[in-house]
TIFI-123997 format. One record per residue: x, y, z of N, C-alpha, C in turn. Coordinates in pm, whole numbers, plus 32768, in hexadecimal, padded with zeros to 4 digits. Layout:
BEGIN
XYZXYZXYZ;...
//
This chain:
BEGIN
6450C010D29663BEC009D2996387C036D212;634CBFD2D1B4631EC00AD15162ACC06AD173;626CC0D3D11A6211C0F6D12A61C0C11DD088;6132C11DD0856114C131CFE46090C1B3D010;60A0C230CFF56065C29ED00C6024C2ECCFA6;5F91C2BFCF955F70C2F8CF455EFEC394CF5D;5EE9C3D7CEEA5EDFC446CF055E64C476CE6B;5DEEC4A0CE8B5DD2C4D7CDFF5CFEC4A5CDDD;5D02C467CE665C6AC474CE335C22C4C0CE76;5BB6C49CCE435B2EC516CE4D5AA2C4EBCDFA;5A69C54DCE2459C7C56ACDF15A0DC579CD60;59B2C566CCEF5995C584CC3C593AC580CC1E;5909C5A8CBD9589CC5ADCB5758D6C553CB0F;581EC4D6CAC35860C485CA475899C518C9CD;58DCC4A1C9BE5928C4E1C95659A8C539C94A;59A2C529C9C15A29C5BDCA015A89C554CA2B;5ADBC57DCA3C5B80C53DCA715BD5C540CAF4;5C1AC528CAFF5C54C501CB6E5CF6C4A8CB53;5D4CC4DACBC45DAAC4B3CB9B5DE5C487CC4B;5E3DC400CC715E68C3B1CCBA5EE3C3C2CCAC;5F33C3A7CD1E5F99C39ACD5D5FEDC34FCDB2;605EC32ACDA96070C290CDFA60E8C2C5CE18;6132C2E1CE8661C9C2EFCEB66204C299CED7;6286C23CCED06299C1B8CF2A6339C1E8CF82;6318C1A9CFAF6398C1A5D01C63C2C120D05E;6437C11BD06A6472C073D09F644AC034D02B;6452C028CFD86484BFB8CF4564D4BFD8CEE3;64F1BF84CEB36554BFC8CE256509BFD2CDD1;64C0C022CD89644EC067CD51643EC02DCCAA;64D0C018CC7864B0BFF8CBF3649ABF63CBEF;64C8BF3BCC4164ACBE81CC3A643FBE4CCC8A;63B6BEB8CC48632EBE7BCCAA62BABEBCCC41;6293BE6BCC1E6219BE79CBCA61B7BED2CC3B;6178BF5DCC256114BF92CC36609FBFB0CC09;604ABF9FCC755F98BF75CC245F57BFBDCC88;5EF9BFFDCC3A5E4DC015CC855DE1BFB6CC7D;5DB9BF9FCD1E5D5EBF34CD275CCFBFA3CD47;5C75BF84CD435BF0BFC1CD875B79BF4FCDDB;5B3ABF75CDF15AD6BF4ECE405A79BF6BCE8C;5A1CBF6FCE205990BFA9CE635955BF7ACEAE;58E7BF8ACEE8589ABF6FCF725841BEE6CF39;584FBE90CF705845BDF6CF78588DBD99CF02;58DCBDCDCEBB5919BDA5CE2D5985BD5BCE6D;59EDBD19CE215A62BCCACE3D5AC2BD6ACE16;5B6FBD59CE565BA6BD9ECE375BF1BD9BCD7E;5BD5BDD9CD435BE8BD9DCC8E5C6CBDF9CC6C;5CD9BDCECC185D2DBDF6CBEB5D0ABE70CB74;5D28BED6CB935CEFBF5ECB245D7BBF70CAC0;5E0DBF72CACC5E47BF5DCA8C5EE9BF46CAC7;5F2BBF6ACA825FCCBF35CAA26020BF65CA36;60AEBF7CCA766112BFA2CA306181BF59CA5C;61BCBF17C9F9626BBF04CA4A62B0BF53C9F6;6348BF3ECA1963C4BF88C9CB6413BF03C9BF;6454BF00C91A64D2BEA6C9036524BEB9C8C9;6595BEBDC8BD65F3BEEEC84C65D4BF9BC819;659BBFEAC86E6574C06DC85C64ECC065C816;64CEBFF7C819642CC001C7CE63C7C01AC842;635BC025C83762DBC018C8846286BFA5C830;6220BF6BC86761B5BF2DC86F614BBF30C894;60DEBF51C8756061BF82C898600EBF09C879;5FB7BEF8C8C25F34BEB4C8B25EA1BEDAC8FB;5E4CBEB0C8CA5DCCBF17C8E05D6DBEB0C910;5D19BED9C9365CA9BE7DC9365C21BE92C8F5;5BE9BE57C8A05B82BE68C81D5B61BF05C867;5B0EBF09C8C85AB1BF6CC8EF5AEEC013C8D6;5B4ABFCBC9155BBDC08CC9105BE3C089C87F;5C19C018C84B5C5FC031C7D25C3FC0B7C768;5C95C100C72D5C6AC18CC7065C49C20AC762;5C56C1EEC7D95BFEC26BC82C5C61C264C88C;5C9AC210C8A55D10C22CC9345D88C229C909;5E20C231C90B5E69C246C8D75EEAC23FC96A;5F27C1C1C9835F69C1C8C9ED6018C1E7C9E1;6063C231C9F760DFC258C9C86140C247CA65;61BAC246CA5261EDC240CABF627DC2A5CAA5;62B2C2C6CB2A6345C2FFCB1063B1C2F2CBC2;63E3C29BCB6F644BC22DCBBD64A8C28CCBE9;64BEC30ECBAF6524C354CC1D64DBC390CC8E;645CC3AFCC726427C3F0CD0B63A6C360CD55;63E6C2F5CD2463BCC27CCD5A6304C27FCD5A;62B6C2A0CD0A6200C2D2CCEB61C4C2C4CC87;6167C264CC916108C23BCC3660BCC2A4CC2A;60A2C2B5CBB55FF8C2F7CBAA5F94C2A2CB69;5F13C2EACB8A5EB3C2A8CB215E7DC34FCB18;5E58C350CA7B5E1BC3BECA2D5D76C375CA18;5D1EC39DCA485C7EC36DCA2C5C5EC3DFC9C2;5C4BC39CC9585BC8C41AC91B5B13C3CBC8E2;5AC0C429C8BE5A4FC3E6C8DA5A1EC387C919;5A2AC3D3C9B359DBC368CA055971C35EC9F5;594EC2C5CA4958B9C2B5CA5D5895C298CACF;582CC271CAFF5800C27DCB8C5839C1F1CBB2;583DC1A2CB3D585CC131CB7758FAC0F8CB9A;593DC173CB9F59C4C177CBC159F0C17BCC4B;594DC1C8CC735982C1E9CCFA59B0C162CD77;5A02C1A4CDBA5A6DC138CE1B5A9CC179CE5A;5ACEC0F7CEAD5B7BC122CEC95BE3C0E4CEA2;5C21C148CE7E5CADC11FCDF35D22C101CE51;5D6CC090CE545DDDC049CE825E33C045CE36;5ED4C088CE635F4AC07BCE2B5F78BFDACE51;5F9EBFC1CDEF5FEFBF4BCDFD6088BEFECDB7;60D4BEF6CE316138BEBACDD5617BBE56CDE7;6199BE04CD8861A7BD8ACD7C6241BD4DCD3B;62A2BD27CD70634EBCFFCD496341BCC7CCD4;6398BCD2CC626382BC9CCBF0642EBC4CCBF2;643FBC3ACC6664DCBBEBCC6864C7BB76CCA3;64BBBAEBCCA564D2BA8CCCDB64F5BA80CD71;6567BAC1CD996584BACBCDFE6529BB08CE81;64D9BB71CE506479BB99CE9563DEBB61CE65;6393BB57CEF1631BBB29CEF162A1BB86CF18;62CFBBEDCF85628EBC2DCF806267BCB3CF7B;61B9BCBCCF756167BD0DCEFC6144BD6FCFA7;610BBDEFCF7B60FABE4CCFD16095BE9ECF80;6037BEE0CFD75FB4BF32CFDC5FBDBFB4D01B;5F99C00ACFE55F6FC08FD02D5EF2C09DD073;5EBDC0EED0C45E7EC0E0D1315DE5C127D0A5;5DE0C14AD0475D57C144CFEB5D43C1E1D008;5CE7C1FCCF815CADC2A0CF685C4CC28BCF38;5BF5C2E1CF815B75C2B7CF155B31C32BCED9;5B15C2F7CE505AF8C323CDD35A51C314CDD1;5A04C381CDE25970C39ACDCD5949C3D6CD33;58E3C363CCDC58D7C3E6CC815839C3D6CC64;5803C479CC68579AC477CC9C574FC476CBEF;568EC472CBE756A1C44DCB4E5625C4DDCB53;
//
């Protein structure tokens, strides 16, 4: 049974920080691209960023808005994404979705954590 458990939001002040958490269980952890999705109240769910691992590398990608201010890292022996937020803004606030996604052919599918939500007040 996979499971994706995240852990780490709350109330902020703009400008203050916050830091996310993603545990996985039931996958093989390094061969799955992990991402934070969010989604605010009537918005579409939008990709906030992503990490894979290859050859011992990582890969990061951002999305314009966070770019510079969020900072997503991962560590494949205790199978957990993070996301590091700094200077929030109000318009961050959500709920933040772990997500991960097989970067092997053989596998198709992608899995979600049940969401945290991230308030930041201005």
């Amino acid at each position: 049974q996979v499971q994706l458990v995240e852990s780490g939001g709350g109330l902020v002040q703009a400008g203050g920080s916050l830091s996310l958490s993603c545990t996985a269980s039931g996958i093989i952890f390094s061969i799955h691209a992990m991402g934070w999705y969010r989604q605010a109240p009537g918005k579409q769910r939008e990709l906030v960023a992503e990490i894979a691992s290859h050859n011992s590398a990582n890969y990061a990608n951002y999305a314009d808005s966070v770019q510079g201010r969020f900072t997503i890292s991962r560590d494949n022996a205790a199978k957990t994404v993070f996301l590091h937020m700094n200077s929030l803004k109000p318009e961050d606030t959500a709920v933040y979705y772990c997500h991960a996604r097989p970067t092997v052919a053989a596998l198709t599918t992608s899995y979600w954590g049940q969401g945290t939500q991230v308030t930041v007040s201005s």
